[in-house]
One Martini backbone bead per residue (centre of mass of N, CA, C, O) as a GRO file, in nm:
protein
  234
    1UNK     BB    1   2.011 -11.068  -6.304
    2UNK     BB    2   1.823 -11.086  -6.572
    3UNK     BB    3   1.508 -11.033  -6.699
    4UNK     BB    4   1.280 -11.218  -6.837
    5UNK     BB    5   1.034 -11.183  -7.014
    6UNK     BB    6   0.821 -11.254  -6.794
    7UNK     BB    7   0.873 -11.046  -6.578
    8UNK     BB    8   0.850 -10.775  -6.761
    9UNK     BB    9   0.517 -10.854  -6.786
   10UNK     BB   10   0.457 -10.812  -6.518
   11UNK     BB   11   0.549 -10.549  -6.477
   12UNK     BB   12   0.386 -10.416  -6.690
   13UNK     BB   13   0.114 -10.506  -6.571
   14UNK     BB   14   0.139 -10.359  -6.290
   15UNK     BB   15   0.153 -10.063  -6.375
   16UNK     BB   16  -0.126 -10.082  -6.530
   17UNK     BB   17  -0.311 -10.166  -6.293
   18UNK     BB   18  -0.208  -9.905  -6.110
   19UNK     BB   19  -0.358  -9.709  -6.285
   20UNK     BB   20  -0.640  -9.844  -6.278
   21UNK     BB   21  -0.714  -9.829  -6.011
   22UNK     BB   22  -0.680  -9.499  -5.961
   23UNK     BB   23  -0.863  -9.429  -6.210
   24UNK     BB   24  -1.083  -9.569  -6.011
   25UNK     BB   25  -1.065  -9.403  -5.760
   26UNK     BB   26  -1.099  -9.120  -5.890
   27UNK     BB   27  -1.426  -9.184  -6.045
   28UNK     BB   28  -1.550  -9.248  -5.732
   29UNK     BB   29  -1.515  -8.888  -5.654
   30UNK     BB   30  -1.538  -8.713  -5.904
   31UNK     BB   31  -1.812  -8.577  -5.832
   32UNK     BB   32  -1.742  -8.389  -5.581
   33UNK     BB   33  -1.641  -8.222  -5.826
   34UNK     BB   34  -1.801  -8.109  -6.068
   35UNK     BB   35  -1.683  -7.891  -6.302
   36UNK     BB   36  -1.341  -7.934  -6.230
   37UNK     BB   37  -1.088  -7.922  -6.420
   38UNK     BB   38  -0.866  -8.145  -6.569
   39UNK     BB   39  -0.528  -8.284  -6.519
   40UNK     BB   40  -0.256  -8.400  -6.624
   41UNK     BB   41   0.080  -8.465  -6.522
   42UNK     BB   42   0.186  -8.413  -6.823
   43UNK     BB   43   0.063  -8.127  -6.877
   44UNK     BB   44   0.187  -8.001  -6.598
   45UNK     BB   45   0.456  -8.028  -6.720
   46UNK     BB   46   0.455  -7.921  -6.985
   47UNK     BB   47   0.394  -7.617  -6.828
   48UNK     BB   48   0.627  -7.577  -6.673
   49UNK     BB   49   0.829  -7.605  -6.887
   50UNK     BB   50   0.751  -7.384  -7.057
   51UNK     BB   51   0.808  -7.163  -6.818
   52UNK     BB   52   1.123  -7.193  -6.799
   53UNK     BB   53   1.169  -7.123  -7.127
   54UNK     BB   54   1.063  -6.870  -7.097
   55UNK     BB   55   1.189  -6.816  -6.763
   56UNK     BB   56   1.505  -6.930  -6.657
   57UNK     BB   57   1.498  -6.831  -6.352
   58UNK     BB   58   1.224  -7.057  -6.260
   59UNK     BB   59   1.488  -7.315  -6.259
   60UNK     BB   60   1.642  -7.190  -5.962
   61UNK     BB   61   1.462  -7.281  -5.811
   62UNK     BB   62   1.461  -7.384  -5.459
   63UNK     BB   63   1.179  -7.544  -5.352
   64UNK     BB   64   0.921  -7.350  -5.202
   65UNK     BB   65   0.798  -7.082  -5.292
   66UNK     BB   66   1.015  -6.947  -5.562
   67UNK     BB   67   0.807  -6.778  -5.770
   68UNK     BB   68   0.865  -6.602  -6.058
   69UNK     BB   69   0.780  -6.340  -6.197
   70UNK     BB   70   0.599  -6.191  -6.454
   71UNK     BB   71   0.479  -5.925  -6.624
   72UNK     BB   72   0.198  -5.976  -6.457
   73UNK     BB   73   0.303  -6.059  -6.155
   74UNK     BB   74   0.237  -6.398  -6.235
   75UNK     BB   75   0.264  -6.672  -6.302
   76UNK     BB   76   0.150  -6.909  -6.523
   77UNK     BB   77   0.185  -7.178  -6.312
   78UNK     BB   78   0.052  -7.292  -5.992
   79UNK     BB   79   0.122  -7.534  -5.738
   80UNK     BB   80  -0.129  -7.657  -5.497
   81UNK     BB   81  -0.062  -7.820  -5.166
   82UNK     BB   82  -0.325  -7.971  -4.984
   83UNK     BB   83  -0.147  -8.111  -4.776
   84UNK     BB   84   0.002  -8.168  -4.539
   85UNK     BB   85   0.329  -8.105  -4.359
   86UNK     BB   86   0.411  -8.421  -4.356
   87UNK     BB   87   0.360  -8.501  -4.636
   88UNK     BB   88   0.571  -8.272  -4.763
   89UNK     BB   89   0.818  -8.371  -4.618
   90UNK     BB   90   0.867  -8.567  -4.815
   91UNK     BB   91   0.732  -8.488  -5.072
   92UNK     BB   92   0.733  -8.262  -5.401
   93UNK     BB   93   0.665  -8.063  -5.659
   94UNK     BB   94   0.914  -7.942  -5.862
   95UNK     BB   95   0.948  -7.608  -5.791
   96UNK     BB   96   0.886  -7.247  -5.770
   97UNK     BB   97   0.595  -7.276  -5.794
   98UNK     BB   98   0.505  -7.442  -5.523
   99UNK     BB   99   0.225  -7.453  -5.289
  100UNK     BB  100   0.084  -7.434  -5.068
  101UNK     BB  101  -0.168  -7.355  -4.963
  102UNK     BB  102  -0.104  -7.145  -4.758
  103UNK     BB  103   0.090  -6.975  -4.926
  104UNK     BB  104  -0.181  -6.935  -5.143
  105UNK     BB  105  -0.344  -6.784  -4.927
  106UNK     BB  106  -0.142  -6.540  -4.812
  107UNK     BB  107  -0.110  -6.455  -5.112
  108UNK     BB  108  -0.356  -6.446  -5.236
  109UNK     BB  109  -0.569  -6.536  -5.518
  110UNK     BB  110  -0.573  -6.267  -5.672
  111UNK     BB  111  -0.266  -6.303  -5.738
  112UNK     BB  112  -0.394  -6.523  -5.953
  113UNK     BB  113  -0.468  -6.328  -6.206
  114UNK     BB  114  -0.351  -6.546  -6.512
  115UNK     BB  115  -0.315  -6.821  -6.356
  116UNK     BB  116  -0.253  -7.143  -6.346
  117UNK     BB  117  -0.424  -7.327  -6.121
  118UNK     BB  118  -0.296  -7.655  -5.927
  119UNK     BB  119  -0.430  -7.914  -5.780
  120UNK     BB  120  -0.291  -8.112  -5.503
  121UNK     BB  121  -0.228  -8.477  -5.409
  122UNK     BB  122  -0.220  -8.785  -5.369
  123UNK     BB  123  -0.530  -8.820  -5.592
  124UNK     BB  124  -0.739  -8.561  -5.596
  125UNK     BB  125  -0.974  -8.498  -5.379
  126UNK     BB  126  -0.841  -8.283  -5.171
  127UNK     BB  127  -0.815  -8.090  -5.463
  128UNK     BB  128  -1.065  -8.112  -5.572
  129UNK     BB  129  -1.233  -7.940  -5.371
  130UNK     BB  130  -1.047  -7.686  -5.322
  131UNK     BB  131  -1.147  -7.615  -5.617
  132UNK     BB  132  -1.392  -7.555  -5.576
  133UNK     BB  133  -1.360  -7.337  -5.370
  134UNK     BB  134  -1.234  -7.156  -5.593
  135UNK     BB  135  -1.446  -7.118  -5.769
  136UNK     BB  136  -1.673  -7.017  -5.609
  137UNK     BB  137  -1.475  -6.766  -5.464
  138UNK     BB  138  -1.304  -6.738  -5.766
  139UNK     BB  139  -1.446  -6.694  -6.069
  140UNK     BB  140  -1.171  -6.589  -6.249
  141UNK     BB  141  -1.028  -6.828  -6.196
  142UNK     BB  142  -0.799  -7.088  -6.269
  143UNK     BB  143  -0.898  -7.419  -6.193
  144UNK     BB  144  -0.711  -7.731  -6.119
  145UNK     BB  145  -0.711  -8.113  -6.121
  146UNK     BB  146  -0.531  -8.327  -6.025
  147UNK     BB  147  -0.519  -8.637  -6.162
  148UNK     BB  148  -0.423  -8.856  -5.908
  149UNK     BB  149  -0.189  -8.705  -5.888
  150UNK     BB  150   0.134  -8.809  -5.717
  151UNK     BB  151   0.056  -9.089  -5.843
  152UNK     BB  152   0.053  -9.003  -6.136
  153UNK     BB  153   0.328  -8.849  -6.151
  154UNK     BB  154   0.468  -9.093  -6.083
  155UNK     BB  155   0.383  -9.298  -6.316
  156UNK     BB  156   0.518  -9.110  -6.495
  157UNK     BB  157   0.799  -9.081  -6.424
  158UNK     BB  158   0.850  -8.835  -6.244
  159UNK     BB  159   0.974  -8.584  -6.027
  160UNK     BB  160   1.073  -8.513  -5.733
  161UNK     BB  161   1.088  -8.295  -5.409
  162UNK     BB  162   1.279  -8.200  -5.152
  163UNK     BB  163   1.166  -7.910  -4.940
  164UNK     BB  164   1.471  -7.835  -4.819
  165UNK     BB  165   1.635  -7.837  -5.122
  166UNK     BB  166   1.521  -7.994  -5.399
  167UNK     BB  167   1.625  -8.268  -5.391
  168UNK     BB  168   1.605  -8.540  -5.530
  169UNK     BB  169   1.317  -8.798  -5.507
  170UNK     BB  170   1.161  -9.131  -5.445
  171UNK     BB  171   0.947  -9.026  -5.238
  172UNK     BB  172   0.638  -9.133  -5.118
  173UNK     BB  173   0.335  -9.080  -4.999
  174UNK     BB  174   0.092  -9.324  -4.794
  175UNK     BB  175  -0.125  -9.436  -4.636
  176UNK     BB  176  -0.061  -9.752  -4.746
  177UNK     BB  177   0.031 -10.041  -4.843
  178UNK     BB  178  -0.231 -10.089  -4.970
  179UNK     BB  179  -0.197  -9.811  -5.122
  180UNK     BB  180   0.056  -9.847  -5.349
  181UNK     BB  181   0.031  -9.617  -5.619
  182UNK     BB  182   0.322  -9.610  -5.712
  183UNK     BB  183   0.551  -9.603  -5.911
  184UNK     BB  184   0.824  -9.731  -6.040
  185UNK     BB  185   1.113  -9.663  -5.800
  186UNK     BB  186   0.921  -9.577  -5.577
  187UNK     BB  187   0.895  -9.518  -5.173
  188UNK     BB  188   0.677  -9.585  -4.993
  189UNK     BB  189   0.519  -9.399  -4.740
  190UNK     BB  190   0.429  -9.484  -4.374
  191UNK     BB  191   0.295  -9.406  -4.137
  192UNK     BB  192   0.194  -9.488  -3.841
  193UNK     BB  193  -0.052  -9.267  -3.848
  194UNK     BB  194  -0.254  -9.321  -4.043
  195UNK     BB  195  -0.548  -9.119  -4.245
  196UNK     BB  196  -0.710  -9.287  -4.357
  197UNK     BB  197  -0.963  -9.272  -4.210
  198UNK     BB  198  -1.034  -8.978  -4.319
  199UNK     BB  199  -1.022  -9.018  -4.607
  200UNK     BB  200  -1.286  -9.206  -4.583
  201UNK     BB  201  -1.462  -8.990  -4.457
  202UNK     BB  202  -1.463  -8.775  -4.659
  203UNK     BB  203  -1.542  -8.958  -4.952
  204UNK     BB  204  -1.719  -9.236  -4.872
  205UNK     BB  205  -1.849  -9.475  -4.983
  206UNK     BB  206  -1.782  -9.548  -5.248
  207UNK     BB  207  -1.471  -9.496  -5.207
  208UNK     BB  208  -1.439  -9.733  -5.014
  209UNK     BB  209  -1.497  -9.945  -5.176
  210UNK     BB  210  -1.285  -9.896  -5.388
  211UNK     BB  211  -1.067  -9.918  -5.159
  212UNK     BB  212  -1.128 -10.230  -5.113
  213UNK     BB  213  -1.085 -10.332  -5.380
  214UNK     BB  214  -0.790 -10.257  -5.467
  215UNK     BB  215  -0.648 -10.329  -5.178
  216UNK     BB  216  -0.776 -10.662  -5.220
  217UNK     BB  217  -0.625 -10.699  -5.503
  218UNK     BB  218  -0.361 -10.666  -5.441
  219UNK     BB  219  -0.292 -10.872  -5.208
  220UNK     BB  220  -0.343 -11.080  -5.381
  221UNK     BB  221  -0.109 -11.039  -5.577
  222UNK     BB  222   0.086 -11.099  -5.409
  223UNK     BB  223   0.023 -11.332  -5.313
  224UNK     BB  224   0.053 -11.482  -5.588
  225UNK     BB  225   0.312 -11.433  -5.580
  226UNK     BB  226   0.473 -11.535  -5.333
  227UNK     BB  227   0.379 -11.842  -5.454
  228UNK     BB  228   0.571 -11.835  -5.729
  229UNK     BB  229   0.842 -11.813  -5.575
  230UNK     BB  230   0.825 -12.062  -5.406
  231UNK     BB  231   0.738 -12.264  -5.665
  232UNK     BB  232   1.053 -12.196  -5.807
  233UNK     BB  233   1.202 -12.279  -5.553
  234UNK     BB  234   1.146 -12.613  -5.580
   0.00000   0.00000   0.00000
């Protein structure tokens, strides 16, 4: 059965919400780093494809960490993802720019002078701390914090890559069911033992209450919807 005008607008209406939930949740602890340029999931993508279109060689490359250099020895773009290794085999940003936090210390961050370097997690946080340490011990570097992170990515309906063969998913890690704040279409992951507690700890008591606001207003429409579905079931 075809969705009728009434169900698509509800449709709409919870996606503009769970975006406006992460960028209240992300303007909450966006302080922890001040002066650390953000870019949006948006502008990252439109960086990598302008990237493939000028070397269309670095648009073959499958999984993680298999970026070919440009003219000056370094990609025009990369993206260190600076999540678990737990969470990154759900699924990372495809593209062979992409690199593990780990794998962009090995190669040494002064090898990426005249790189824009672009740090992601899942909501922008512990990559905006990262990016803030990248600027103060190397501050010749372009370093920007993706907005929103990876549930920002989804929300724009952009592509997702399992980094074990580079094949597209709609997996996307997310700390709890009540924190899925993940666009539509895409399958929030939930481990057994998630790191909420630490996230917590991390962000501080502000982005604690907003994540409490986020996710007890979500469970709210949960209920909402559950009971008119009910109602309509009678």
């Amino acid at each position: 059965m075809s969705r009728g005008p009434s169900a698509s607008k509800d449709a709409a209406a919870e996606v503009v919400g769970l975006a406006s939930k992460l960028d209240e949740l992300y303007r909450g602890f966006a302080h922890r780093f001040d002066g650390v340029p953000e870019v949006t999931a948006q502008e990252v993508h439109s960086w990598v494809s302008e990237q493939s279109l000028r070397d269309p060689q670095q648009g073959q490359g499958q999984g993680q960490g298999q970026e070919q250099a440009g003219p000056s020895g370094a990609p025009a773009v990369v993206l260190v993802d600076v999540r678990s290794h737990a969470e990154q085999q759900v699924s990372v940003l495809p593209g062979p720019t992409t690199l593990t936090q780990k794998q962009f210390e090995a190669r040494g961050p002064e090898s990426f002078h005249g790189t824009k370097v672009v740090c992601y997690c899942t909501a922008g946080y512990r990559s905006g701390v990262y990016a803030a340490k990248l600027r103060r011990r190397h501050p010749h570097l372009q370093v920007y914090n993706m907005r929103g992170s990876i549930l920002a990515w989804t929300q724009a309906g952009l592509p997702l890559a399992d980094p074990r063969d580079g094949s597209h998913t709609r997996r996307v890690h997310v700390y709890s069911h009540d924190w899925a704040l993940q666009g539509d279409g895409y399958e929030p992951v939930v481990f057994r033992q998630p790191i909420m507690s630490l996230a917590l700890d991390a962000a501080g008591s502000a982005a604690q209450g907003l994540l409490r606001a986020v996710t007890g207003g979500r469970r709210r429409q949960q209920a909402q919807a559950q009971a008119h579905e009910q109602e309509q079931a009678k």
